[in-house]
ZAVOZA-461067 format. One record per atom (N, C-alpha, C, O): residue number from 1; residue in one letter; x, y, z. Coordinates in steps of 0.1 Angstrom, whole numbers. Last residue first. Example, Ala and Ser with C-alpha at 12.3 -4.5 7.8 and 13.67 -1.06 7.14 Angstrom:
residues 2
resi resn x y z
2 S 128 -22 71 $
2 S 137 -11 71 $
2 S 129 0 79 $
2 S 134 11 80 $
1 A 132 -57 78 $
1 A 123 -45 78 $
1 A 132 -33 78 $
1 A 142 -33 85 $
***
This chain:
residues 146
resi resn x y z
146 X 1802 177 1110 $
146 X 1815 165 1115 $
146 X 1822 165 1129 $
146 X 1831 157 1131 $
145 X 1786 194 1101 $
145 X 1781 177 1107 $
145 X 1789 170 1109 $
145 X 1788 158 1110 $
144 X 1799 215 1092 $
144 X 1788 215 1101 $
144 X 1786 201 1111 $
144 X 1784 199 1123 $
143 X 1818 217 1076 $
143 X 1821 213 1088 $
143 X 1813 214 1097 $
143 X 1816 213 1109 $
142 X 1800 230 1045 $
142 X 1807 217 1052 $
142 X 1813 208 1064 $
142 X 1813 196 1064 $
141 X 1783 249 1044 $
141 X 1788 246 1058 $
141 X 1794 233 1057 $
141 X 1794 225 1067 $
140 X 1770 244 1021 $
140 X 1773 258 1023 $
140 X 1782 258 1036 $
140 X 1788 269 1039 $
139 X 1768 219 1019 $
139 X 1782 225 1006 $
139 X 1783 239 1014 $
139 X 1794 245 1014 $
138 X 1746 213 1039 $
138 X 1760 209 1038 $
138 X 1768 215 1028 $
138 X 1780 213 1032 $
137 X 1723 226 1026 $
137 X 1733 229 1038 $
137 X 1747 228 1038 $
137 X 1756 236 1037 $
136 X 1721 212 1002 $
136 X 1723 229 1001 $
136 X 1731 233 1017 $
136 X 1741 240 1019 $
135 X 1711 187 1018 $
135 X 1723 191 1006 $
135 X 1729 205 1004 $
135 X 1741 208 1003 $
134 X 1693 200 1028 $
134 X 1704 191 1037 $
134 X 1713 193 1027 $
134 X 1723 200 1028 $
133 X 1669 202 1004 $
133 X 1678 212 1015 $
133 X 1685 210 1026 $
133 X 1684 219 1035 $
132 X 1668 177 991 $
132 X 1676 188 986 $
132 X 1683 199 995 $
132 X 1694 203 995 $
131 X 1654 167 1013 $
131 X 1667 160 1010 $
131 X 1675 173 1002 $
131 X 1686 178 1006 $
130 X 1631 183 1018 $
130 X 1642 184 1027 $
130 X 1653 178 1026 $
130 X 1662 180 1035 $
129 X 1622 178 986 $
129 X 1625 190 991 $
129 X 1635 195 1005 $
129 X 1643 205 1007 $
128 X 1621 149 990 $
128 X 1629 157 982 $
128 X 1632 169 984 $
128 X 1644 173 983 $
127 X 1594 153 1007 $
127 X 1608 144 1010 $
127 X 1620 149 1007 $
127 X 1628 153 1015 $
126 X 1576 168 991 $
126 X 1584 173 1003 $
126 X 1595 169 1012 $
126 X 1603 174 1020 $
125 X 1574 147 973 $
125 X 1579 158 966 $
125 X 1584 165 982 $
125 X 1596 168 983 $
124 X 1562 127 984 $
124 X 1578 122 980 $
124 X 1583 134 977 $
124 X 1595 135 977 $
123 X 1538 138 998 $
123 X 1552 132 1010 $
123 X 1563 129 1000 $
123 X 1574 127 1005 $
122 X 1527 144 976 $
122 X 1532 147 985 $
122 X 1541 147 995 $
122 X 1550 154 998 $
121 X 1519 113 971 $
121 X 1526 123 955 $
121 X 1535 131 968 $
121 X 1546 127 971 $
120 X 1505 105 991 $
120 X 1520 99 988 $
120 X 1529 105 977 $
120 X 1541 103 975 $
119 X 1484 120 991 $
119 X 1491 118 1004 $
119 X 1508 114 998 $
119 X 1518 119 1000 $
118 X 1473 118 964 $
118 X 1480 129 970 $
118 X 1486 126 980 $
118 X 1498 130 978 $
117 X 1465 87 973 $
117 X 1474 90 964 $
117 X 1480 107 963 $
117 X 1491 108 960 $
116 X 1447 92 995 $
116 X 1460 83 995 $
116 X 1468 89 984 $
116 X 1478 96 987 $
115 X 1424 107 982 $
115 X 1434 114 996 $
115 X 1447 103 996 $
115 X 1459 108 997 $
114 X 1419 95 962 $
114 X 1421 104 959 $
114 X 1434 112 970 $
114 X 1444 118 969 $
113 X 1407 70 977 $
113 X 1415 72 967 $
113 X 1425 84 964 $
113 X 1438 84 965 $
112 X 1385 85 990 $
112 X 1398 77 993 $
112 X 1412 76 985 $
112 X 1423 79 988 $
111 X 1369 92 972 $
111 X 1376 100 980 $
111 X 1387 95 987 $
111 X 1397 102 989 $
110 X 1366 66 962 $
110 X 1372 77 948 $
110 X 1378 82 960 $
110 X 1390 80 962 $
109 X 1347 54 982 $
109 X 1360 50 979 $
109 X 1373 58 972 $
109 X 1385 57 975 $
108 X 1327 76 989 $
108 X 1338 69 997 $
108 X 1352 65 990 $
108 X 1363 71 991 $
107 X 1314 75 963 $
107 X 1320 86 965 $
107 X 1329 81 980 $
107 X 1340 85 979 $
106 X 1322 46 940 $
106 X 1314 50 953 $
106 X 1325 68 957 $
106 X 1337 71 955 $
105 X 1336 33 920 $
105 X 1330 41 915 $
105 X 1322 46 928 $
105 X 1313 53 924 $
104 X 1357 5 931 $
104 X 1343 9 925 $
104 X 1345 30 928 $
104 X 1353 36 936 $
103 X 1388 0 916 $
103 X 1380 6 922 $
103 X 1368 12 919 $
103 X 1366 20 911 $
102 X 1415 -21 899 $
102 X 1398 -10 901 $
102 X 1395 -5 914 $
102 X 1403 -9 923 $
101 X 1437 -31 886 $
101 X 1434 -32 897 $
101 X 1424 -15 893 $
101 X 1425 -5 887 $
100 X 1451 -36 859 $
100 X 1441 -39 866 $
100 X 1434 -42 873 $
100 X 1425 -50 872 $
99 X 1457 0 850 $
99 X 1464 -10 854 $
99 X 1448 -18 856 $
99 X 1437 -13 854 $
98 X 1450 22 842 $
98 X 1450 18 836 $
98 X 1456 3 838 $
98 X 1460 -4 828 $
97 X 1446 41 868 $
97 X 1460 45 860 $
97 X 1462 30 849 $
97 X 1474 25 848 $
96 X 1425 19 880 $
96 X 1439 24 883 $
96 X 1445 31 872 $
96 X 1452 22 866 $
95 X 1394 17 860 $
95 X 1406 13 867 $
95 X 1420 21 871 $
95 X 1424 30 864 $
94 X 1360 14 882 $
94 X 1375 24 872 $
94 X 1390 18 876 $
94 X 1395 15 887 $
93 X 1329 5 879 $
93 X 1346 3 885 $
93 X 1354 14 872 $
93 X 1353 19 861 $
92 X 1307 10 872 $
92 X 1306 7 882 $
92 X 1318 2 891 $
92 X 1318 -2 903 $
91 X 1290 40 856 $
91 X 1302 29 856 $
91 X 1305 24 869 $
91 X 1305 32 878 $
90 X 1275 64 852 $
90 X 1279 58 844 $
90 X 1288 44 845 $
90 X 1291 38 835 $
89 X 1269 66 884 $
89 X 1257 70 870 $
89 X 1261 59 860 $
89 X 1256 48 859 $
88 X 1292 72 895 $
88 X 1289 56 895 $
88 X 1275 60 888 $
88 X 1269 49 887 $
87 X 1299 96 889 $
87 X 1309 86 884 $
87 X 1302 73 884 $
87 X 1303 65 875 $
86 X 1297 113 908 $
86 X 1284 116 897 $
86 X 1293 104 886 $
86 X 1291 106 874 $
85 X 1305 104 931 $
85 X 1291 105 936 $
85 X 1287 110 919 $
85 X 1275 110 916 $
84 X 1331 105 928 $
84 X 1323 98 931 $
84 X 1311 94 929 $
84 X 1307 82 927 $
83 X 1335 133 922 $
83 X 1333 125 914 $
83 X 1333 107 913 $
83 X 1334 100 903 $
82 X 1328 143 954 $
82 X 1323 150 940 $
82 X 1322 139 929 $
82 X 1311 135 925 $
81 X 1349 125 965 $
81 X 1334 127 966 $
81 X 1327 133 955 $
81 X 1321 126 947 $
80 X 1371 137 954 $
80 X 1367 122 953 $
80 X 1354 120 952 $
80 X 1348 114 943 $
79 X 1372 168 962 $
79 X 1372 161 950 $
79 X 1367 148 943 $
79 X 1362 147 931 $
78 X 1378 159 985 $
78 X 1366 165 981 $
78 X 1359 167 969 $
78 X 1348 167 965 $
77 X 1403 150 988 $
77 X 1388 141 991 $
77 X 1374 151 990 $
77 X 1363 149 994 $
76 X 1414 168 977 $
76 X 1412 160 969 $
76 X 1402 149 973 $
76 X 1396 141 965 $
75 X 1413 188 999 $
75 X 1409 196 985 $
75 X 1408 176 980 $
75 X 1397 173 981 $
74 X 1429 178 1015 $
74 X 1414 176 1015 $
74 X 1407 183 1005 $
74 X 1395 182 1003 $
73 X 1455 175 1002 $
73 X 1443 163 1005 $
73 X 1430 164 1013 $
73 X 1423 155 1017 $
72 X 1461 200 1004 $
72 X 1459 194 988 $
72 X 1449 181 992 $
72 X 1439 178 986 $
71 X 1460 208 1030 $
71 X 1447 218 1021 $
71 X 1447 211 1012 $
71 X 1437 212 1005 $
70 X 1481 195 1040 $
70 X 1468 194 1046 $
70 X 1455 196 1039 $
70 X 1444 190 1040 $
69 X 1500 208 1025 $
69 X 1501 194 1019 $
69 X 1485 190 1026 $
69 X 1478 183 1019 $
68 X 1498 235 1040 $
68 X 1497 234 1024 $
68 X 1494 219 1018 $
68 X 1488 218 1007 $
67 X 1505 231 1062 $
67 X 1496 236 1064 $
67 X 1490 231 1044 $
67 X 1481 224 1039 $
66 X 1528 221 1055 $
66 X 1522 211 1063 $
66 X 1504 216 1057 $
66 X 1494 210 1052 $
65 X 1540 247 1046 $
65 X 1543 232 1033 $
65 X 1529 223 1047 $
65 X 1520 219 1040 $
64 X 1542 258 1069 $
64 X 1536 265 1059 $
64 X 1530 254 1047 $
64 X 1519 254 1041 $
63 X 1559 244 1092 $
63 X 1539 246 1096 $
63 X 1536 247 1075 $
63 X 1529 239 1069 $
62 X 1583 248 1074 $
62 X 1578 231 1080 $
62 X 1564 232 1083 $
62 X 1556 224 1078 $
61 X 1586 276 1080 $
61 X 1584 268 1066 $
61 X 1580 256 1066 $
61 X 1573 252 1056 $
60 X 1590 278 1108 $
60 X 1580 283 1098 $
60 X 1577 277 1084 $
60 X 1566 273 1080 $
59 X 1611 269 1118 $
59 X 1600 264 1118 $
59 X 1585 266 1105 $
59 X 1577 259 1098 $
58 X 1620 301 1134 $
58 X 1623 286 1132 $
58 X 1613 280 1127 $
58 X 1602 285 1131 $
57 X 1616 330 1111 $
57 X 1607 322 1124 $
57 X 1616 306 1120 $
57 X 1618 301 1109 $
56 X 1647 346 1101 $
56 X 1633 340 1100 $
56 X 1630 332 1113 $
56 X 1638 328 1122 $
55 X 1674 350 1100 $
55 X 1664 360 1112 $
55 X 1650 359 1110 $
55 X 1642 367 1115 $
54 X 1700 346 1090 $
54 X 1687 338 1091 $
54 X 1677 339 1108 $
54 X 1676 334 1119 $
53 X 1723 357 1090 $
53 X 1723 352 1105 $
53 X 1708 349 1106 $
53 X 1702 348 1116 $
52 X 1740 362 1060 $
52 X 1729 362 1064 $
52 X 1730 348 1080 $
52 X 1735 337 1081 $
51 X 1768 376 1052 $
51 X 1764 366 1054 $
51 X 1748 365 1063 $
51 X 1749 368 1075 $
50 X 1779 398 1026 $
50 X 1773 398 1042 $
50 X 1765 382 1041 $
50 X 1758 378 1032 $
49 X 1776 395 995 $
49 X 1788 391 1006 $
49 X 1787 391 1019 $
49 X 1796 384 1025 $
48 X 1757 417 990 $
48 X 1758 405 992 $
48 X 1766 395 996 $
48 X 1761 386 1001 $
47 X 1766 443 995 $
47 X 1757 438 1006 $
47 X 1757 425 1002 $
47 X 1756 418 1012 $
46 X 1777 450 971 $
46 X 1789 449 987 $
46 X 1783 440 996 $
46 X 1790 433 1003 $
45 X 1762 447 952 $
45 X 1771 436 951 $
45 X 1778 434 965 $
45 X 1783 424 970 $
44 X 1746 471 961 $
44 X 1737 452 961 $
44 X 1749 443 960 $
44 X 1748 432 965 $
43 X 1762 490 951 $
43 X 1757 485 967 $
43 X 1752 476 968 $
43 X 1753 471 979 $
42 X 1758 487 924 $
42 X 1774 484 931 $
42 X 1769 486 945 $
42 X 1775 477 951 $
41 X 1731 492 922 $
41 X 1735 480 921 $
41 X 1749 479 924 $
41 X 1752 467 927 $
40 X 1731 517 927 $
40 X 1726 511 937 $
40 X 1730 497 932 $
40 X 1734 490 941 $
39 X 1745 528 904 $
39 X 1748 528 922 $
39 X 1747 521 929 $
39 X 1756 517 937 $
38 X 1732 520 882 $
38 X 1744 515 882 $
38 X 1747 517 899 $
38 X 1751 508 905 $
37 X 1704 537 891 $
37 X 1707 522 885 $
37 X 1719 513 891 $
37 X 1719 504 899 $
36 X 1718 561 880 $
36 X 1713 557 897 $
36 X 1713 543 902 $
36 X 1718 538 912 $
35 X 1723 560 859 $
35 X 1732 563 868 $
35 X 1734 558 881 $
35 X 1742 554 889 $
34 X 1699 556 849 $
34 X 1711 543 843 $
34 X 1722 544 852 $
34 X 1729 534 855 $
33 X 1684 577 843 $
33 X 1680 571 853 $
33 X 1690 558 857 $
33 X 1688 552 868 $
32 X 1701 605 827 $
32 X 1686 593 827 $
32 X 1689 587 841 $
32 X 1697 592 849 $
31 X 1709 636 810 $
31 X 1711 624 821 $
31 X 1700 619 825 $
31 X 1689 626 826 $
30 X 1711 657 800 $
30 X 1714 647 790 $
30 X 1714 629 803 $
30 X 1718 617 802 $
29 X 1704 679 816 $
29 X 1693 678 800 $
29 X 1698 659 797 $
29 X 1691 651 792 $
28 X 1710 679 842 $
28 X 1714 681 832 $
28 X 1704 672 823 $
28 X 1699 661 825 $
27 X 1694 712 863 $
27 X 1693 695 859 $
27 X 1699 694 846 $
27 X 1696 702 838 $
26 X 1695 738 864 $
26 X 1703 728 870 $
26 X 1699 713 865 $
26 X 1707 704 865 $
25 X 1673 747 852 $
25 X 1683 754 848 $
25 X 1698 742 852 $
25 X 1707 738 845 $
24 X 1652 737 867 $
24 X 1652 735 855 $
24 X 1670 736 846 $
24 X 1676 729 838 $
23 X 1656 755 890 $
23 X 1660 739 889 $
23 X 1659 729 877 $
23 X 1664 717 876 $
22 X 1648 777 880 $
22 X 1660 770 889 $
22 X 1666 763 891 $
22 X 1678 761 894 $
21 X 1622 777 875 $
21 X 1639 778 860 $
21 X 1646 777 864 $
21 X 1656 776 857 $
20 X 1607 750 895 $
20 X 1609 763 892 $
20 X 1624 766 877 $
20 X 1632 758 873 $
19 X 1581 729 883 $
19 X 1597 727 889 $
19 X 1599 745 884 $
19 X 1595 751 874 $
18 X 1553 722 897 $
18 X 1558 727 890 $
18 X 1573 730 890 $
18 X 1576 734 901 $
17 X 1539 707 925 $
17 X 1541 700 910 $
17 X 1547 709 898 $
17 X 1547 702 887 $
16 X 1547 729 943 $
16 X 1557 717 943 $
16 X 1551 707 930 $
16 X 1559 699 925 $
15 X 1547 765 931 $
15 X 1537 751 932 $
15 X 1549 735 934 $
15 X 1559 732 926 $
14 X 1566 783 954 $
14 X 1564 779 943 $
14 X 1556 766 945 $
14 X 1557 758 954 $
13 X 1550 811 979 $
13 X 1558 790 977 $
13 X 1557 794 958 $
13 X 1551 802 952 $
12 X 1538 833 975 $
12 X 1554 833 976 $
12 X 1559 820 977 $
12 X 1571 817 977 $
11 X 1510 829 965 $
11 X 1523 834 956 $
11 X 1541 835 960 $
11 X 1552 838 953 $
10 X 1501 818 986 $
10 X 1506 816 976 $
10 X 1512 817 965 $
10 X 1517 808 958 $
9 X 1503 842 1004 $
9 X 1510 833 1008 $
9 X 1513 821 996 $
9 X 1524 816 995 $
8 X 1485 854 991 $
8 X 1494 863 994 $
8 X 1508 852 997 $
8 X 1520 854 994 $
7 X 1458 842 997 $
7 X 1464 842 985 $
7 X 1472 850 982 $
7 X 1470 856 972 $
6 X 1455 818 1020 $
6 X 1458 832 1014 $
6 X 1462 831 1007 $
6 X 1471 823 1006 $
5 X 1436 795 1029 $
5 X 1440 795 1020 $
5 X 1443 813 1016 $
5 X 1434 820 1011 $
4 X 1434 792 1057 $
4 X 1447 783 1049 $
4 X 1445 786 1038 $
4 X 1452 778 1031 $
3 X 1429 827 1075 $
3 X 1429 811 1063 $
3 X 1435 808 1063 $
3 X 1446 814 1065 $
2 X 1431 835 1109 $
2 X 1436 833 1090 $
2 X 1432 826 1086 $
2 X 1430 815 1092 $
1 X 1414 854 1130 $
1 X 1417 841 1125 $
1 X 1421 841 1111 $
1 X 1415 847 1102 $
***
């Protein structure tokens, strides 16, 4: 039976962390990495011009933002509660964004509060986000919708 480790057999590989005067000898002294750089980037210009056949999950992005807009309002009725519940110690209404309309200070209500008004920040920012991306459609496909 042999070893893996002969020491007959290592002497005839050269170490692969050591570069042999062979290849020392061949590499040019005055060349960086700017080369390779520049290549691959004139391949990134050919490949972008390929039209993408959007090979993502249908849908996906509509669950992800849902799943996401789900997690901000209950992150914020939880929040409500929280400072609900250590809010009415000190005070027994708060007002609106300074307006004159209040709300007592109950961890019910704040939580409430809290989930409405995310709810509706929300729904305008993802509004915009599908109005924006109808728009991006259409310039990119103008004869789509006609």
């Amino acid at each position: 039976m042999q070893s893996d480790s002969d020491p007959d057999d290592a002497a005839d590989e050269p170490d692969a962390d050591h570069a042999t005067a062979e290849q020392d000898a061949d590499a040019d002294p005055g060349a960086d990495d700017t080369d390779a750089d520049v290549d691959s980037a004139d391949a990134d210009d050919t490949d972008a011009d390929v039209v993408s056949t959007g090979t993502g999950t249908p849908g996906l992005g509509r669950r992800i933002m849902l799943g996401l807009g789900v997690t901000i309002v209950a992150i914020s009725g939880g929040v409500g509660l929280f400072v609900g519940g250590n809010g009415a110690e000190s005070a027994s209404e708060a007002a609106i964004l300074g307006t004159s309309l209040s709300i007592p200070l109950t961890p019910i209500a704040v939580a409430l509060y809290g989930v409405v008004v995310s709810t509706l920040v929300l729904t305008v920012l993802f509004g915009l986000v599908e109005y924006v991306s109808r728009l991006e459609d259409d310039t990119a496909d103008p004869d789509a919708h006609r």
